[in-house]
PDB file of N, CA, C and O in Angstrom:
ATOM      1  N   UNK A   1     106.862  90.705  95.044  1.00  0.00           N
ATOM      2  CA  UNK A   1     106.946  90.007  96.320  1.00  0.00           C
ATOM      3  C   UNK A   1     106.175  90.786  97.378  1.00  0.00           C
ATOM      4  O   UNK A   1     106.275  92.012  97.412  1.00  0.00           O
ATOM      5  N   UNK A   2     105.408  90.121  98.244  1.00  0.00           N
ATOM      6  CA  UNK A   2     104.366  90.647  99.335  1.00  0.00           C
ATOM      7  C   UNK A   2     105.392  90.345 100.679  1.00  0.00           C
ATOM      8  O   UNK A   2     105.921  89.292 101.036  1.00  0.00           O
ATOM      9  N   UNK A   3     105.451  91.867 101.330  1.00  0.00           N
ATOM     10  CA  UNK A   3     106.006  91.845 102.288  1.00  0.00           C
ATOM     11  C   UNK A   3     105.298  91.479 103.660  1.00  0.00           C
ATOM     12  O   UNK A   3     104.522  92.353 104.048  1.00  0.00           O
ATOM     13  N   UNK A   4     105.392  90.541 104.339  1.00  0.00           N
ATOM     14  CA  UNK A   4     105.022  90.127 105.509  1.00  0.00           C
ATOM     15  C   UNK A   4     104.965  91.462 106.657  1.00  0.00           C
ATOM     16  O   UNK A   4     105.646  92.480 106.539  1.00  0.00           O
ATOM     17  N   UNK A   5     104.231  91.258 107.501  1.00  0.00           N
ATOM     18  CA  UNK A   5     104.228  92.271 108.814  1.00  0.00           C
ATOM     19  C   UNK A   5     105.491  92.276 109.399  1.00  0.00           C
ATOM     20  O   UNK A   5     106.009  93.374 109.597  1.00  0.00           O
ATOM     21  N   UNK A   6     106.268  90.959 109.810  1.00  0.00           N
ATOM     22  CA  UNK A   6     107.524  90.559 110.756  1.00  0.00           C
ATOM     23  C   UNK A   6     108.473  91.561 109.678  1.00  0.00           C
ATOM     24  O   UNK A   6     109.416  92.235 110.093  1.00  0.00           O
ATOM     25  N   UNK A   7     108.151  91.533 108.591  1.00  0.00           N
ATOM     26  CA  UNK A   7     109.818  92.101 107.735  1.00  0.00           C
ATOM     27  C   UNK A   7     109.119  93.321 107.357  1.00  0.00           C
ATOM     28  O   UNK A   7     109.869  93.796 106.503  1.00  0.00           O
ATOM     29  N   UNK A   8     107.847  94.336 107.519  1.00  0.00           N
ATOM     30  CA  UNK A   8     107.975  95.654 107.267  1.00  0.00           C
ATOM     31  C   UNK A   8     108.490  96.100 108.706  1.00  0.00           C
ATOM     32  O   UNK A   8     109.137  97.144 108.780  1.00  0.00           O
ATOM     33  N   UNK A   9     108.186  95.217 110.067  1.00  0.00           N
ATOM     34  CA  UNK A   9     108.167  95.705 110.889  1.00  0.00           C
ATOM     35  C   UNK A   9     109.945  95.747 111.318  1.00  0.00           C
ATOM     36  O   UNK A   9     110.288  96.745 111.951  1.00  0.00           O
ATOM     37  N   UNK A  10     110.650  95.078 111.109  1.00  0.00           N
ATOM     38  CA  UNK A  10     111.975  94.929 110.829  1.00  0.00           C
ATOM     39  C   UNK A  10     112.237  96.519 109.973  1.00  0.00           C
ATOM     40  O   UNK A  10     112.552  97.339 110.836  1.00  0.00           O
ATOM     41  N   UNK A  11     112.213  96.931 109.090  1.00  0.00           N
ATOM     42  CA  UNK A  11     112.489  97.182 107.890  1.00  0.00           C
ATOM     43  C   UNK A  11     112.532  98.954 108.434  1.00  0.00           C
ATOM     44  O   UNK A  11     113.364  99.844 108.255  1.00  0.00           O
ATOM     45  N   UNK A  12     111.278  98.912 109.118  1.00  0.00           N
ATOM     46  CA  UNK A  12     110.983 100.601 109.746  1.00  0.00           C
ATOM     47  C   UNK A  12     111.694 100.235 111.262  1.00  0.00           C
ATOM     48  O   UNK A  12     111.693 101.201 112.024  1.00  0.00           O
ATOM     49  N   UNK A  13     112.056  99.487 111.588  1.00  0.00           N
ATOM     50  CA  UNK A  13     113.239  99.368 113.250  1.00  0.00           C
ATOM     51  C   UNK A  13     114.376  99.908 112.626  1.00  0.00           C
ATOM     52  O   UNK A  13     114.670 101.019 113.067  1.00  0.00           O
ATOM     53  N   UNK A  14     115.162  99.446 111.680  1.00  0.00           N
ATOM     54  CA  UNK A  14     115.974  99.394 110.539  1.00  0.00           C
ATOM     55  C   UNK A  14     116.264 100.849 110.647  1.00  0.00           C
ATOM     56  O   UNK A  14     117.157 101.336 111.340  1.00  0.00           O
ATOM     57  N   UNK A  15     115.473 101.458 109.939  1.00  0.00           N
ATOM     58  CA  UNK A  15     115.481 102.770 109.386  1.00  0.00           C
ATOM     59  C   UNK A  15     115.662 104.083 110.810  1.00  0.00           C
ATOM     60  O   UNK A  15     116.055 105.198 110.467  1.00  0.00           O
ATOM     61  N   UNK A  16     115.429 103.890 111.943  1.00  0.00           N
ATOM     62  CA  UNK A  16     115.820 104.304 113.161  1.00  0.00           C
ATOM     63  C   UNK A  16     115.245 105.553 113.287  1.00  0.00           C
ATOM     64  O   UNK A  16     115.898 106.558 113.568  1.00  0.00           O
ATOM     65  N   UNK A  17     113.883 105.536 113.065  1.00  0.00           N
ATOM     66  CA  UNK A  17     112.882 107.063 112.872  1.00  0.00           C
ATOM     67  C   UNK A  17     112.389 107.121 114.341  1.00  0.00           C
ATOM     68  O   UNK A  17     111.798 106.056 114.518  1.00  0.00           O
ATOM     69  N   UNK A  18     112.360 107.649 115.156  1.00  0.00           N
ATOM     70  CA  UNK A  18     111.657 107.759 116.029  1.00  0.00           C
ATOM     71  C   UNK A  18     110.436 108.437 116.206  1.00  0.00           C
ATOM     72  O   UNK A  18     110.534 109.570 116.679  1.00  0.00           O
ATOM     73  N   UNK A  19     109.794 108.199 116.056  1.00  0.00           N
ATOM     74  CA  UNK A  19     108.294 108.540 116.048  1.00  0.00           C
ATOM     75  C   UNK A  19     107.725 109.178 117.360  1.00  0.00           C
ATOM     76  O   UNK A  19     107.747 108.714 118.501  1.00  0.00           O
ATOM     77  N   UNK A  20     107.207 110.367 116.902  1.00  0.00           N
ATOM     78  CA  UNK A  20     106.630 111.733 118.363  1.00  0.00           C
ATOM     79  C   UNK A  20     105.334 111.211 118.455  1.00  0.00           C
ATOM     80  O   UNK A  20     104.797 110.652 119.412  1.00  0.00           O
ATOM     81  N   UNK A  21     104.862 111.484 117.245  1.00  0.00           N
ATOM     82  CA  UNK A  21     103.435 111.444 116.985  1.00  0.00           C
ATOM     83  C   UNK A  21     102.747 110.766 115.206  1.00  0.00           C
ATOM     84  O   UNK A  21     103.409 110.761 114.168  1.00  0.00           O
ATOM     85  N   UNK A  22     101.479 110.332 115.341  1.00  0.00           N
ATOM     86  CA  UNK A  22     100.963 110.013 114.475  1.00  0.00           C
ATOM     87  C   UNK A  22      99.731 110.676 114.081  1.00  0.00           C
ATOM     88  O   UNK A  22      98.870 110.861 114.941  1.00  0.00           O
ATOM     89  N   UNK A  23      99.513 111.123 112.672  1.00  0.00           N
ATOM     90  CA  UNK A  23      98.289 111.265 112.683  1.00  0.00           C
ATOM     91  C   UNK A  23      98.015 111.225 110.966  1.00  0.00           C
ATOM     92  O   UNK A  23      98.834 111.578 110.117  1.00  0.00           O
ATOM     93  N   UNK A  24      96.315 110.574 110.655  1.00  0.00           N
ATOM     94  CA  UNK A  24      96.625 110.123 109.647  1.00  0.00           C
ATOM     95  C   UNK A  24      97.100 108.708 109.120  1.00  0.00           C
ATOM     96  O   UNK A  24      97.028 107.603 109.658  1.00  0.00           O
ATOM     97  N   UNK A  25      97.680 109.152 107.722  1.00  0.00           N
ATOM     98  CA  UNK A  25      98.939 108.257 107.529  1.00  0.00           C
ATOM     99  C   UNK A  25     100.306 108.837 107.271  1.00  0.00           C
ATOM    100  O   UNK A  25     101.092 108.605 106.352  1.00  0.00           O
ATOM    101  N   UNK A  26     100.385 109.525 108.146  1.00  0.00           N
ATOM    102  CA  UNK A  26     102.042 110.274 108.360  1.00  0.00           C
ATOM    103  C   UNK A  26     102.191 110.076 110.240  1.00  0.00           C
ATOM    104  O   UNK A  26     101.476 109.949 111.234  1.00  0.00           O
ATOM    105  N   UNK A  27     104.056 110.185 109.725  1.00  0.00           N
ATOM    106  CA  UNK A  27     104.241 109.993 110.816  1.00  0.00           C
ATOM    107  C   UNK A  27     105.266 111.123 110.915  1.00  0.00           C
ATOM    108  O   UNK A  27     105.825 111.654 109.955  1.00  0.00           O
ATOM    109  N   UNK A  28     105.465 111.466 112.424  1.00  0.00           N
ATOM    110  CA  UNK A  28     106.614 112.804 112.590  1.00  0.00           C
ATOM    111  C   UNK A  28     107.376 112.296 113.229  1.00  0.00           C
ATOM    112  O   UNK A  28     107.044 111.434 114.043  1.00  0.00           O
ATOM    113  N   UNK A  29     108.374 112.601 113.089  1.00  0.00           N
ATOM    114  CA  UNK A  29     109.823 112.661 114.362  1.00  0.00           C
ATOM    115  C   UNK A  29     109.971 113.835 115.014  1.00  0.00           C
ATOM    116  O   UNK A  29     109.505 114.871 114.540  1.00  0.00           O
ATOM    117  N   UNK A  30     110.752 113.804 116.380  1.00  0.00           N
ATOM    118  CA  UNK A  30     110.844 114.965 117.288  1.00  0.00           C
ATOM    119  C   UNK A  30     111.568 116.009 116.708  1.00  0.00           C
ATOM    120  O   UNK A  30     111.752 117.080 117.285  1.00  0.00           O
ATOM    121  N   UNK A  31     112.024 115.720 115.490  1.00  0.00           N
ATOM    122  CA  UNK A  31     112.573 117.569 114.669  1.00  0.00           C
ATOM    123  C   UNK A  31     111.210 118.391 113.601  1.00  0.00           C
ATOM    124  O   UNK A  31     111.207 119.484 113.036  1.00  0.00           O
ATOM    125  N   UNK A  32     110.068 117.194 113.679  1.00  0.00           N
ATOM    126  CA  UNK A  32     109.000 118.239 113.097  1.00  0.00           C
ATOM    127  C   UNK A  32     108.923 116.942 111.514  1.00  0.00           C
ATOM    128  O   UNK A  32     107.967 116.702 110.778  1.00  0.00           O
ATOM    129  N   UNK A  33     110.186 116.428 111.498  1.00  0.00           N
ATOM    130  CA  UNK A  33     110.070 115.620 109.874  1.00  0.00           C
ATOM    131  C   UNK A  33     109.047 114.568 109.914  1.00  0.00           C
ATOM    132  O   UNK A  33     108.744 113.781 110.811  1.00  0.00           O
ATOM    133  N   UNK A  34     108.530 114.762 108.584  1.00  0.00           N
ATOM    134  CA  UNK A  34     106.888 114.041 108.192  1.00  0.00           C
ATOM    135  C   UNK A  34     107.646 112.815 107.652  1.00  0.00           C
ATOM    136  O   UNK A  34     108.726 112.797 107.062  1.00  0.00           O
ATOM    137  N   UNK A  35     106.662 111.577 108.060  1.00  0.00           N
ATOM    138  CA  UNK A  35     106.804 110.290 106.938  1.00  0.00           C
ATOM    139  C   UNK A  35     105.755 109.931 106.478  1.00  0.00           C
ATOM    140  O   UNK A  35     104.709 110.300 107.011  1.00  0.00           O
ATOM    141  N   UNK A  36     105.753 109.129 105.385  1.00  0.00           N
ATOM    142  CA  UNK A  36     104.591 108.831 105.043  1.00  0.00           C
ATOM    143  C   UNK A  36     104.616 107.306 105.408  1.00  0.00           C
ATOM    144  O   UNK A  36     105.313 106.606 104.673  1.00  0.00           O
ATOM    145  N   UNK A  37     104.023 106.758 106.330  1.00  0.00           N
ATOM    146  CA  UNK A  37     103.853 105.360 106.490  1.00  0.00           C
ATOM    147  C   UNK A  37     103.458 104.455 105.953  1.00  0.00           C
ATOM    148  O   UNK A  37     102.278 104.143 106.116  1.00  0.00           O
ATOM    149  N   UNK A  38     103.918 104.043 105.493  1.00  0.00           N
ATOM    150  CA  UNK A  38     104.000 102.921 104.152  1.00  0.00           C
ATOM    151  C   UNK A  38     104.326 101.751 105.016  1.00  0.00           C
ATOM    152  O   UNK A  38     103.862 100.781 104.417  1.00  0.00           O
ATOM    153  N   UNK A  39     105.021 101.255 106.381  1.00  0.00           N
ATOM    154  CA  UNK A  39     104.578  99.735 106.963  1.00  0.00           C
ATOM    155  C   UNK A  39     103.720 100.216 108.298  1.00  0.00           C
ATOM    156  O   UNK A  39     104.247 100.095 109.404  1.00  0.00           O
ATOM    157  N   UNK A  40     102.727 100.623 108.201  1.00  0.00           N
ATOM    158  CA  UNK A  40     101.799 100.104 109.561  1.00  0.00           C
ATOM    159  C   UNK A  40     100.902  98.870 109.215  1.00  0.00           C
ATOM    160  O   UNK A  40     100.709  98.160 108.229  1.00  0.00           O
ATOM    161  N   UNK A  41     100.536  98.938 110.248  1.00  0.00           N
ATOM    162  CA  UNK A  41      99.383  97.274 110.395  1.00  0.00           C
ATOM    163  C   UNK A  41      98.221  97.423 109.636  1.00  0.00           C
ATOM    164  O   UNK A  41      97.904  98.592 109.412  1.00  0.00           O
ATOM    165  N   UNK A  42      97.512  96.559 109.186  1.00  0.00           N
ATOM    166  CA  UNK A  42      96.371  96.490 108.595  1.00  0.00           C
ATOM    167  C   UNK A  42      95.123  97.820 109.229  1.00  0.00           C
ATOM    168  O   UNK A  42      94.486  98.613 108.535  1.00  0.00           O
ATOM    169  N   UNK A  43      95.108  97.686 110.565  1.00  0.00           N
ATOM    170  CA  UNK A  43      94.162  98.674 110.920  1.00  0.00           C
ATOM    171  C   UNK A  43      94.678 100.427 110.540  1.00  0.00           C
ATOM    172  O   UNK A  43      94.032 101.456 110.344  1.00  0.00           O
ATOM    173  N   UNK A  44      95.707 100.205 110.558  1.00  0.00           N
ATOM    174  CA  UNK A  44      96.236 101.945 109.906  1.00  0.00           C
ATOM    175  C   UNK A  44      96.155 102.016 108.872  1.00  0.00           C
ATOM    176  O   UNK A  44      95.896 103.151 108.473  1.00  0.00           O
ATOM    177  N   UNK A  45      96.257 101.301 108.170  1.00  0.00           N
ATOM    178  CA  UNK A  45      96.237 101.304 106.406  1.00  0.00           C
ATOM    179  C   UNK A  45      94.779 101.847 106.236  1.00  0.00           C
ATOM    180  O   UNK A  45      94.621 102.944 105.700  1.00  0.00           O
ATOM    181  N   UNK A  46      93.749 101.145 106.659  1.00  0.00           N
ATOM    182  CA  UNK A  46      92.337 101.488 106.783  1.00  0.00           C
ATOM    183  C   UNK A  46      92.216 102.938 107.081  1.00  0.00           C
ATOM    184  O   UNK A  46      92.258 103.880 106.289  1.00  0.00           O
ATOM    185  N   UNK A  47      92.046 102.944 108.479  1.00  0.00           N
ATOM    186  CA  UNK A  47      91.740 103.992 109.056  1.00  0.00           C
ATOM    187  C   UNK A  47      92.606 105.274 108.677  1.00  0.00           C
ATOM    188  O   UNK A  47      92.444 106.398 108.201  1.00  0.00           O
ATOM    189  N   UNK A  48      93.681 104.403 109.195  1.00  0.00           N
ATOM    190  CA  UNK A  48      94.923 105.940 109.675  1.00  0.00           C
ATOM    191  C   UNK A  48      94.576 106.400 111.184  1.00  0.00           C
ATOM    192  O   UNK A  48      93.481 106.396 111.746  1.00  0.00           O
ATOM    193  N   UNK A  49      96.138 106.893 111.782  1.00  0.00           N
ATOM    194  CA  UNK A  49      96.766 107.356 113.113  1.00  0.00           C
ATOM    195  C   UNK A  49      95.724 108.144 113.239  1.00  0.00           C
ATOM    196  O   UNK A  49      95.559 109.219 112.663  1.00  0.00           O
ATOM    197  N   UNK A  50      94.721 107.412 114.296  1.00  0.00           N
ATOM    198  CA  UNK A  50      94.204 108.809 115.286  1.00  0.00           C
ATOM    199  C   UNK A  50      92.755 109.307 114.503  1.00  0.00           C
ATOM    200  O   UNK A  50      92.244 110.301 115.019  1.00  0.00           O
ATOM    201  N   UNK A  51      92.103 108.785 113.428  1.00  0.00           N
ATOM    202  CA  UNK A  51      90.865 109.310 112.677  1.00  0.00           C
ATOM    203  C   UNK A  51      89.927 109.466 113.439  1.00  0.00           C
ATOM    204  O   UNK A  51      89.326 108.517 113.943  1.00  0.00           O
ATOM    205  N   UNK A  52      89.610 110.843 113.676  1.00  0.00           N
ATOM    206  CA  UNK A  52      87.894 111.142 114.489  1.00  0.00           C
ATOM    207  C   UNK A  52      87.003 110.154 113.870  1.00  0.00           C
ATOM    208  O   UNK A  52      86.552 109.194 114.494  1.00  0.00           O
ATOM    209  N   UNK A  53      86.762 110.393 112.664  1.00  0.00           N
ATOM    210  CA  UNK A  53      85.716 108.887 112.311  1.00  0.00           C
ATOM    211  C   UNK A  53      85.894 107.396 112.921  1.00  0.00           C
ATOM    212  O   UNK A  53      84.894 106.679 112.954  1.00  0.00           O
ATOM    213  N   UNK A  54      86.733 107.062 113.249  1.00  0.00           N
ATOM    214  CA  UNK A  54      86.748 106.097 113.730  1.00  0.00           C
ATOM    215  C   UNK A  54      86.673 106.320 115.045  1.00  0.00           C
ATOM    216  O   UNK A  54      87.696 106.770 115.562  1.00  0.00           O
ATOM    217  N   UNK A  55      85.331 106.045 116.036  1.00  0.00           N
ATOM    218  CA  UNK A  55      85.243 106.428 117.073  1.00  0.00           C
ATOM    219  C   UNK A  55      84.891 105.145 118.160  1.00  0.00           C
ATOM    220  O   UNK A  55      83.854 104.488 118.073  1.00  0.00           O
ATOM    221  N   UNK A  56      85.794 104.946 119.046  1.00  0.00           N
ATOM    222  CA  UNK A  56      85.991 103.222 119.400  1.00  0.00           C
ATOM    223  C   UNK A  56      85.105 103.896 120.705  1.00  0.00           C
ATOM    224  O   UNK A  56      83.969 103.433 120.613  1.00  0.00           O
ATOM    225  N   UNK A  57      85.194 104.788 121.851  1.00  0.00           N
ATOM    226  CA  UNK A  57      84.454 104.716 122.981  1.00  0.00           C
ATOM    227  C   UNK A  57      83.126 104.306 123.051  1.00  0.00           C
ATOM    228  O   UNK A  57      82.701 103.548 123.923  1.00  0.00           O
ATOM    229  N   UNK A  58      82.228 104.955 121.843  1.00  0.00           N
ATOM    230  CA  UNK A  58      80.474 104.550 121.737  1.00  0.00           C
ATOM    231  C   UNK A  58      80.716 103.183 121.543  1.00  0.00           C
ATOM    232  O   UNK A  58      79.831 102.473 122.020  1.00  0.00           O
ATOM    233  N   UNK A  59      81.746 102.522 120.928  1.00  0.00           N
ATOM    234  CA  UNK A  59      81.395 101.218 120.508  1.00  0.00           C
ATOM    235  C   UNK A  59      81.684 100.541 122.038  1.00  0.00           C
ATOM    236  O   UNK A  59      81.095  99.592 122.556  1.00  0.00           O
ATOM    237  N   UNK A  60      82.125 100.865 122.253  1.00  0.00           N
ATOM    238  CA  UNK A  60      83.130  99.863 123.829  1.00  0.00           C
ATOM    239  C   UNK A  60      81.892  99.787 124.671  1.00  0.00           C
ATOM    240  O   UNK A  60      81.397  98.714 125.016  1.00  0.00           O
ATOM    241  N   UNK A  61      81.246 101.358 125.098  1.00  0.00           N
ATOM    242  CA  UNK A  61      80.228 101.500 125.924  1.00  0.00           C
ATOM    243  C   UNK A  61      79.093 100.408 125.699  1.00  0.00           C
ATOM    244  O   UNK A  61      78.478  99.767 126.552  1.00  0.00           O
ATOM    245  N   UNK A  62      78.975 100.370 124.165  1.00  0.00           N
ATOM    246  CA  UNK A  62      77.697  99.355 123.474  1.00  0.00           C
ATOM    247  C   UNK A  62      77.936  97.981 124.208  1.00  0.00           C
ATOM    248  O   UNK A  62      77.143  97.256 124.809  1.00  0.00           O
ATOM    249  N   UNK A  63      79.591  97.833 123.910  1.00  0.00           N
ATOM    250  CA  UNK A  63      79.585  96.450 124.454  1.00  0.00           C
ATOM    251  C   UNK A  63      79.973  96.516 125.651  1.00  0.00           C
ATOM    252  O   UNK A  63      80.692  95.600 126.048  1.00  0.00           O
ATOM    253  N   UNK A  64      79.687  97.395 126.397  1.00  0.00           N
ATOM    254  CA  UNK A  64      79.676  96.735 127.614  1.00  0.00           C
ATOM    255  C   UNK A  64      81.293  96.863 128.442  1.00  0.00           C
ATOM    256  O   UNK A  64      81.391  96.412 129.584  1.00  0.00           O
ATOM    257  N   UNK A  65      82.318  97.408 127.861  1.00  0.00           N
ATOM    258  CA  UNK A  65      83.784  97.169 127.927  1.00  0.00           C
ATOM    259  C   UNK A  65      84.230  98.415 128.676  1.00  0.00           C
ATOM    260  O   UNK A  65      83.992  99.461 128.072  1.00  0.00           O
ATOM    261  N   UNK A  66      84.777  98.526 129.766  1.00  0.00           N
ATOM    262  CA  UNK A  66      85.248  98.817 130.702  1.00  0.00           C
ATOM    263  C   UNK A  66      86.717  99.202 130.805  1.00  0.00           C
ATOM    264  O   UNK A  66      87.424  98.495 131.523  1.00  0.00           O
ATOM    265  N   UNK A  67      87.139 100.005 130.314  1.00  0.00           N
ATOM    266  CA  UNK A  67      88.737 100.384 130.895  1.00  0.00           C
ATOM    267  C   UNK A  67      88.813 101.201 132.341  1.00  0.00           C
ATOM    268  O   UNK A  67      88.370 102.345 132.440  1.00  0.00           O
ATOM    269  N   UNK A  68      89.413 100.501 133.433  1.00  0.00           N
ATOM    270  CA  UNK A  68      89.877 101.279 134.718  1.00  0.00           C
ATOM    271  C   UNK A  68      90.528 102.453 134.349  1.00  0.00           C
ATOM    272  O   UNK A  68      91.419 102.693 133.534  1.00  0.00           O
ATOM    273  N   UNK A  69      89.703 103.325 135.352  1.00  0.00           N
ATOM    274  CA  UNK A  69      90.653 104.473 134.912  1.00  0.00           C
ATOM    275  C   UNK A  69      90.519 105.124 136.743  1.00  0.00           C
ATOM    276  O   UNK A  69      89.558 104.812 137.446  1.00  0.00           O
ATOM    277  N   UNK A  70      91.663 106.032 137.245  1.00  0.00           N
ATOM    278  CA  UNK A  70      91.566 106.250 138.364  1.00  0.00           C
ATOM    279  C   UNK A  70      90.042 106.522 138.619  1.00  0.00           C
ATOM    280  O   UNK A  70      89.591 105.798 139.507  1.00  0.00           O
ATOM    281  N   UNK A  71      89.120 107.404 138.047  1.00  0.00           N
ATOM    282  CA  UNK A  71      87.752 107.761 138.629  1.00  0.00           C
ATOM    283  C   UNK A  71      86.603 106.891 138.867  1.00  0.00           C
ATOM    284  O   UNK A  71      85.488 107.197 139.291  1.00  0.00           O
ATOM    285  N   UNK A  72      87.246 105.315 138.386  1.00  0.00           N
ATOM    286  CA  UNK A  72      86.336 104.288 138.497  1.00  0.00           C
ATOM    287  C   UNK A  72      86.429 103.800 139.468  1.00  0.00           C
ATOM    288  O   UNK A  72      85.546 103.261 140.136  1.00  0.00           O
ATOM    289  N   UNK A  73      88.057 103.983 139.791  1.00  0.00           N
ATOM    290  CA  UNK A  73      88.445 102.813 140.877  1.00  0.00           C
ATOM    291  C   UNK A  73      87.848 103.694 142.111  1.00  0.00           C
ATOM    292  O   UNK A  73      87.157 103.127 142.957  1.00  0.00           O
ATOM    293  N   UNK A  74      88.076 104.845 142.187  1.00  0.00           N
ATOM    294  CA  UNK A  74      87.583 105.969 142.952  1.00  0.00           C
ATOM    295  C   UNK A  74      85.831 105.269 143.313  1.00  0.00           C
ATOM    296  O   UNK A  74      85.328 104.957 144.392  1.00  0.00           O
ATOM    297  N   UNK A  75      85.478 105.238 142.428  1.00  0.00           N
ATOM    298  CA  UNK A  75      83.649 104.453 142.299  1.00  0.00           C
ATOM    299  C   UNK A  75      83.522 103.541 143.209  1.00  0.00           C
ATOM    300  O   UNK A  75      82.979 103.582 144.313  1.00  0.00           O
ATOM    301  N   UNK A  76      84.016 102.788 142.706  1.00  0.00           N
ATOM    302  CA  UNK A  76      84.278 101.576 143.232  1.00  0.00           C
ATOM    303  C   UNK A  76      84.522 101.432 144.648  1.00  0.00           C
ATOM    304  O   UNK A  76      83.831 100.835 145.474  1.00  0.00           O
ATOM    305  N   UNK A  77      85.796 102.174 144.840  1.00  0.00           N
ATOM    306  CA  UNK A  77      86.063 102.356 146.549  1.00  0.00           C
ATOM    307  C   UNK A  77      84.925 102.917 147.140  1.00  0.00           C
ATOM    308  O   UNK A  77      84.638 102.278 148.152  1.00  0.00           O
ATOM    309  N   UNK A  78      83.946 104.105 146.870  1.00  0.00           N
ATOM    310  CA  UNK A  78      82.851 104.696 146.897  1.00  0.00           C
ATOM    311  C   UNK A  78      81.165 103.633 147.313  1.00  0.00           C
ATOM    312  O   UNK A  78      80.349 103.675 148.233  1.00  0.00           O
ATOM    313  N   UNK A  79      81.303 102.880 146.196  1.00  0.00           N
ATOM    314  CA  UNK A  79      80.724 102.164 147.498  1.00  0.00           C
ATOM    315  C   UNK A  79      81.154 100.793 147.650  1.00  0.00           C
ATOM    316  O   UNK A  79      80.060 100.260 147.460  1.00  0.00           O
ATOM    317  N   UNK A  80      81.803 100.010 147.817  1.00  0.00           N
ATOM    318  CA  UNK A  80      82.571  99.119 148.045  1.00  0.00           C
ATOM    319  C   UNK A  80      82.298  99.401 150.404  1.00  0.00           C
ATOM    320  O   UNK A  80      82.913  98.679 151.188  1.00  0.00           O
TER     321      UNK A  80
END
């Protein structure tokens, strides 16, 4: 049986891990304990939490894509 996203995502709520950090395909809780993530989303399965190879800013810049960040808005007011 193929588990749907809605019921892994259930399944790890369930289990009551709280998650510090990711990296990889492990995950930690705030006492240091490793998991191995076995329900993330399609794009983690790929990649994995956080991979330097996968580097999204050059791509964003390519297209053109813009996240506000205080030093823009700063710009902006600048010459506005």
């Amino acid at each position: 049986m193929l588990v749907g996203p809605s019921l892994a995502r259930s399944i790890w709520k369930s289990l009551n891990v709280p998650a510090e950090r990711a990296v990889g395909c492990t995950l930690e809780d705030f006492e240091g304990n490793e998991y191995l993530n076995l329900f993330s989303g399609t794009s983690v399965v790929n990649a994995g939490h956080g991979t330097e190879a996968v580097v999204i800013e050059p791509m964003m810049d390519e297209a053109g894509i813009v996240v506000p960040s205080a030093e823009w808005l700063e710009a902006l007011d600048a010459v506005a």
